[in-house]
N, C-alpha and C positions, 0 to 999 in steps of 0.2 A: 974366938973367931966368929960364933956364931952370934954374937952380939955385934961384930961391926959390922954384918950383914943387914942385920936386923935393920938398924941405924942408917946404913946407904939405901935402905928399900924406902923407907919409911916419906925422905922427900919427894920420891918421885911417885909415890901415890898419891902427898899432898900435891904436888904440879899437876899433874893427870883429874884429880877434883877439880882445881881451880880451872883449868882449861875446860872443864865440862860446865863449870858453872858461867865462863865466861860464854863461849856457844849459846849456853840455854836463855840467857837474859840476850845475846842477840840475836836468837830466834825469834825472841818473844818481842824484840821491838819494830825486827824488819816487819812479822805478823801485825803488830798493832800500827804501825806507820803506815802500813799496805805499799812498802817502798819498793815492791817485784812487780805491784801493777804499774800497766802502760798507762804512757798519756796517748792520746789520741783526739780527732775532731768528736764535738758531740752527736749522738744520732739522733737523726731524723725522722720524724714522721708527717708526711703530708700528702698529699694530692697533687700529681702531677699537672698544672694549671699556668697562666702566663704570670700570674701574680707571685707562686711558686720560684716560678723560673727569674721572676725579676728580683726577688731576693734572695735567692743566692747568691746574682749575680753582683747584689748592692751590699749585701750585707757580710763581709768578709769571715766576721767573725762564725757566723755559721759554718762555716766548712776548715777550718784553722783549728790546728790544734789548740787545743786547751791544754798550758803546763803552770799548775799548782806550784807555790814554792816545796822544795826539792826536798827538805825534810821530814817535814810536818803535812804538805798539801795534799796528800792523798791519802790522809785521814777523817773522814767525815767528820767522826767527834771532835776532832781537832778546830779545823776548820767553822762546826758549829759552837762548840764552846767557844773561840778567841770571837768570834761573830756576838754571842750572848755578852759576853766579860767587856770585849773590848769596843763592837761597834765595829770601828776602824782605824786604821794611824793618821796620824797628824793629821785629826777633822778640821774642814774648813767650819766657819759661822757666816752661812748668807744672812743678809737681813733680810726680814719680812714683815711684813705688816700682821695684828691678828685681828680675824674679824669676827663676830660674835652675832649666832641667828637663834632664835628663840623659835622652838619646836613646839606644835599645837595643844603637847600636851606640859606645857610649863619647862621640859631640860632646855639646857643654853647649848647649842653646839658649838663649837669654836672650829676655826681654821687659819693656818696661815698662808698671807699671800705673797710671795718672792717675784718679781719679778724678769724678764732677760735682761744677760748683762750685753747681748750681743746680737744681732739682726740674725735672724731663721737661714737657715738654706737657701729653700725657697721662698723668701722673701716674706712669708705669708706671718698670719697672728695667730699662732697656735699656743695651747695651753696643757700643760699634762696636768691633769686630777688625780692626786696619790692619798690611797688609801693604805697605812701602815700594818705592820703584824700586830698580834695579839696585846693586848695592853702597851700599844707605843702609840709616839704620835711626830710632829716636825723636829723635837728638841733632839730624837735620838741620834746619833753619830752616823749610821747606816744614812738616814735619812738626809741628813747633813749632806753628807759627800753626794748622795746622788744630785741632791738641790744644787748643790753649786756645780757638778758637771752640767745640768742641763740647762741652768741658765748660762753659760757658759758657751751651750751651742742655739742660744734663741731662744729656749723655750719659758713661760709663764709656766709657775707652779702653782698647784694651789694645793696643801696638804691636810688632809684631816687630822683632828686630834680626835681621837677615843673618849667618848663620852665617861669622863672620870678618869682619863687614864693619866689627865695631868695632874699634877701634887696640889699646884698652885692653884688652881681651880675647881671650885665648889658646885656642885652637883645644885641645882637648882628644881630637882625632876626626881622620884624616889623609881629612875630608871638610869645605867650605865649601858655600856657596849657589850652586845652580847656578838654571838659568836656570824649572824649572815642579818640582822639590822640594818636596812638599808635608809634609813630614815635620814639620818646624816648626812652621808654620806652623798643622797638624792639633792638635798638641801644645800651642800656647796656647791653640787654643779647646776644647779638651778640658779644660783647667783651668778657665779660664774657668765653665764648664759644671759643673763641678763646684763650683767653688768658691762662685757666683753659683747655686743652682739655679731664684730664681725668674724670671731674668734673659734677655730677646727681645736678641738679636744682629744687630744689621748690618751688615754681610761690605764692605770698602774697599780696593780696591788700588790703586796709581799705578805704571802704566810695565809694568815686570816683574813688580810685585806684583798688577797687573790680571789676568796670564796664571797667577799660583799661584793667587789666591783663586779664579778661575772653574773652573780646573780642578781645586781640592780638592771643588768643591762639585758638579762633575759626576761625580767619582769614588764618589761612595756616595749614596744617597737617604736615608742615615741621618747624613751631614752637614750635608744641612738642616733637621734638625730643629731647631727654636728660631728660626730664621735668619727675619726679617722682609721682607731682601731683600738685594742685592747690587749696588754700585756700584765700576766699573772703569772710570779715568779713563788715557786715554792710552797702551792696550798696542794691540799689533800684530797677536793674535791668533795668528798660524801663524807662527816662525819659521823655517818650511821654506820660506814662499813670501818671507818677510822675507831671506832672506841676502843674493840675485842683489841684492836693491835695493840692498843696504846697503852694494855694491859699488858704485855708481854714483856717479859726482860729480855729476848733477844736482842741485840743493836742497842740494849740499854733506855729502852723506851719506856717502859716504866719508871724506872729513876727521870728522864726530862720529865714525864708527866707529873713525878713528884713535885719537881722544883718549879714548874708553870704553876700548880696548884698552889704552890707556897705563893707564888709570887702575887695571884688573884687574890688569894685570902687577903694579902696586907691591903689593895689595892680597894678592898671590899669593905674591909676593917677601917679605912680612913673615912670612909664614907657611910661607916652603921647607923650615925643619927639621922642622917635623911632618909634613907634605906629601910631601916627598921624602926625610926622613931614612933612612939606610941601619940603623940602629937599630929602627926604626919595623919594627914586624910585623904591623902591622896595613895597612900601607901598602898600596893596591892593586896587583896585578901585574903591572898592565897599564899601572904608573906608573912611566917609568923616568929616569936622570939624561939618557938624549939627548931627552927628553921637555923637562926642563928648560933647555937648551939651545935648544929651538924656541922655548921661551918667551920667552927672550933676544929674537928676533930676530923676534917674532910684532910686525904691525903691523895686525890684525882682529880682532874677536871671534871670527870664524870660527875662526879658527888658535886662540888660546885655547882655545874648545872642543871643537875636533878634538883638539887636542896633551894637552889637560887637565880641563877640569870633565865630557866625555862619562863619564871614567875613572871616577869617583867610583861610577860607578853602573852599570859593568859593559857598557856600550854600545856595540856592535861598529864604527858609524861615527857620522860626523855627521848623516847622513839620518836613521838610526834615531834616534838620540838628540833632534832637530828635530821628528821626528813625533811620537814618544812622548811629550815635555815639553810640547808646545803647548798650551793650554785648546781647542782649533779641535775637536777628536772629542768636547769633553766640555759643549759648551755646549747642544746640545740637552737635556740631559738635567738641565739646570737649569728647578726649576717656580715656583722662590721669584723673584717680580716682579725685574728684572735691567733695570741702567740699564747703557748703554755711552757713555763720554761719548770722542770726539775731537776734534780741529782740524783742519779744511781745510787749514789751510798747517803744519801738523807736520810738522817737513824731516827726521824722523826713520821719520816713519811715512807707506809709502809709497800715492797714493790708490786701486792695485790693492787691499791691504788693507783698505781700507774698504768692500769689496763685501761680506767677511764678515757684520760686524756690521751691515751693512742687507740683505742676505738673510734673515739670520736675524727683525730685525725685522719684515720683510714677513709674514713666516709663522707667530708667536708672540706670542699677547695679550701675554702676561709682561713682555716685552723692549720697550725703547726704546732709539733709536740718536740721542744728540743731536750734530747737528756745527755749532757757531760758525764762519764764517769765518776769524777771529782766535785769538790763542790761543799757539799754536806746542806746546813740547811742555812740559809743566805749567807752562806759565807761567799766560796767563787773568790777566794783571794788571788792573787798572781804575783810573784814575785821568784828571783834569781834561786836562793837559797834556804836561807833562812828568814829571811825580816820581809815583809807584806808589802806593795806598793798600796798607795793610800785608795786610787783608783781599784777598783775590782771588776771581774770578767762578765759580772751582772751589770753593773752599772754602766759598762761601755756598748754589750748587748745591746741593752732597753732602747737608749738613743739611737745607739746605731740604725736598729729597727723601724725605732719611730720616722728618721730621719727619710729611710728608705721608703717608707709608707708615704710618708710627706709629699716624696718626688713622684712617687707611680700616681699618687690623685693627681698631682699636677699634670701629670704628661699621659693621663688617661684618655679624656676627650681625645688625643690625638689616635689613640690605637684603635685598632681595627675592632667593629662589634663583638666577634667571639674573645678579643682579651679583656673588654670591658667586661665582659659576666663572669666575674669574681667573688660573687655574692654569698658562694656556698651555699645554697637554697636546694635543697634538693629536690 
């Protein structure tokens, strides 16, 4: 008897495991999906102003909720890894022209130029100047699809490529892109400008190219000339205060920084013989083969830029090099209207950082500071379910924005003096 006892218990401790096991593993994916948080509209930060007021009223997506696909979307990592791996779905291929300017001090810059497939809003010749993330340039997917939305709605692109960051293309200069280098970058919209001279500019950065463009445009007040306004999607602002985080494995930030470092390294390594050539006279002196050798065994960006990209440009350490390349000294001094767009859950960008870009907002008409919940780092996918629309909630943003910008110059002269002084100047 006491055996067939034994034997009838025995399943229903195995069922009673399994059902624990089954719980535990969907505890752990609702936790890792973040599928119990809201969607909701993104928050705002700005100064109540008529400019303010006009884009809300223009810009939909600002006050709309934001809903990620239903599975996966409100996973930052998610969202940032399919963004890394994948880019986007079913990328278009705009064509473009590339055009090639030779820098004073011997590098070739390149860029391409796309241009509309479809007459502007207002009618006018406008041009957006996109400066890419960290080692990208036009070819990437991200890049792609925003290209052909915006030609799509009028606008001329003109896109930088990262000095080295294309395969195909050979370093001519024993200098690549570092991290707030505005040389380039200066360099196409200076063509631009010339080449185009009846033609209003829109200033676009993503990532790293959020921290050039801000900071080319805080560098002179004679670079915003032409400039309608300026949108930076997804950078960090201070990479002095960015290192300490980027150490930390919370949010798994340490592992991205792993894998960006790998990525530099190859990126560096394709280019050692111009770079480190003993041939090379132009080579910095402060660039040496045990230098290369760190590079081996570097697993941060930190190390990278300590061992290497500070060199390029003469930089006694890393602090200095940190503080001087930041956009963070040069953003007050931007008056041309300025969107900052982040994600709450960007496991890349840490949420100390985001006190920048909403101090600043608090204090200056000019600026807007929008942060979605969702997101992660240029992801901002949208979709029903499971599968992504190829369109994403950044790229319809950007234009959106731009678009609305577009219309308030136009229909400025007509408003009254106090909506004209929009300038953020305080």
């Amino acid at each position: 008897m006491s055996a067939i006892l034994e034997t009838s218990e025995l399943p229903a401790v195995f069922d009673g495991v399994k059902l624990a096991a089954v719980a535990a593993v969907l505890y752990v994916i609702v936790r890792c999906l973040n599928l119990k948080s809201p969607t909701a509209p993104p928050e705002l930060i700005y100064q109540d102003s008529a400019l303010a007021r006009f884009l809300l009223k223009s810009c939909p997506l600002l006050t709309k909720e934001y809903i990620p696909p239903l599975i996966w979307g409100k996973s930052g990592h998610i969202q940032t890894a399919l963004y890394g791996k994948m880019g986007r779905v079913r990328s278009p291929h705009p064509y473009g022209l590339r055009k090639y300017l030779t820098m004073p001090d011997g590098a070739t810059a390149t860029f391409d130029l796309f241009e509309p497939r479809s007459e502007h809003c207002t009618g006018e010749d406008v041009t957006m100047v996109i400066c890419p993330g960290i080692a990208n340039h036009s070819e990437k997917q991200y890049i792609r699809t925003f290209v052909d939305y915006a030609q799509k709605n009028g606008y001329r692109c003109a896109v930088l490529n990262h000095l080295g960051a294309l395969p195909n293309i050979e370093l001519t200069s024993p200098r690549m892109f570092t991290y707030g280098c505005t040389w380039e970058f200066g360099a196409m919209v200076n063509y631009i400008k010339k080449t185009y001279p009846q033609t209003q500019l829109v200033v676009v950065g993503f990532s790293l190219g959020g921290n050039i463009v801000c900071k080319y445009l805080g560098e002179s007040q004679a670079n915003q000339e032409r400039v309608l306004c300026c949108v930076s999607v997804c950078q960090g602002y201070s990479a002095l205060r960015a290192q300490e985080t980027f150490m930390q494995w919370d949010h798994c930030r340490r592992f991205y920084n792993f894998l960006m470092a790998d990525n530099m390294k190859k990126i560096i390594l394709s280019h050692r013989q111009v770079l480190f050539g003993d041939n090379n006279m132009k080579k910095p002196q402060n660039l040496s083969d045990a230098d290369l050798g760190k590079l081996y065994t570097a697993t941060s960006l930190m190390q990278i830029d300590d061992n290497v990209m500070r060199k390029f440009h003469g930089y006694s350490s890393l602090k200095e090099y940190y503080e001087k390349e930041s956009c963070l000294q040069y953003l007050h001094t931007i008056y041309v209207p300025l969107l900052l767009v982040n994600a709450a859950d960007d496991p890349l960008v840490h949420e100390s950082l985001l006190q920048i870009p909403r101090a600043l907002s608090e204090k200056r008409e000019n600026v807007m500071h929008v942060l979605p919940l969702h997101g992660g780092h240029l992801g901002f996918f949208e979709g029903s379910v499971l599968f992504p629309e190829p369109l994403t909630w950044m790229d319809k943003l950007v234009v959106q924005y731009a678009n609305a910008i577009c219309q308030w110059e136009k229909t400025k002269p007509h408003c009254s003096d106090a909506e004209q002084d929009v300038s953020g100047q305080e």
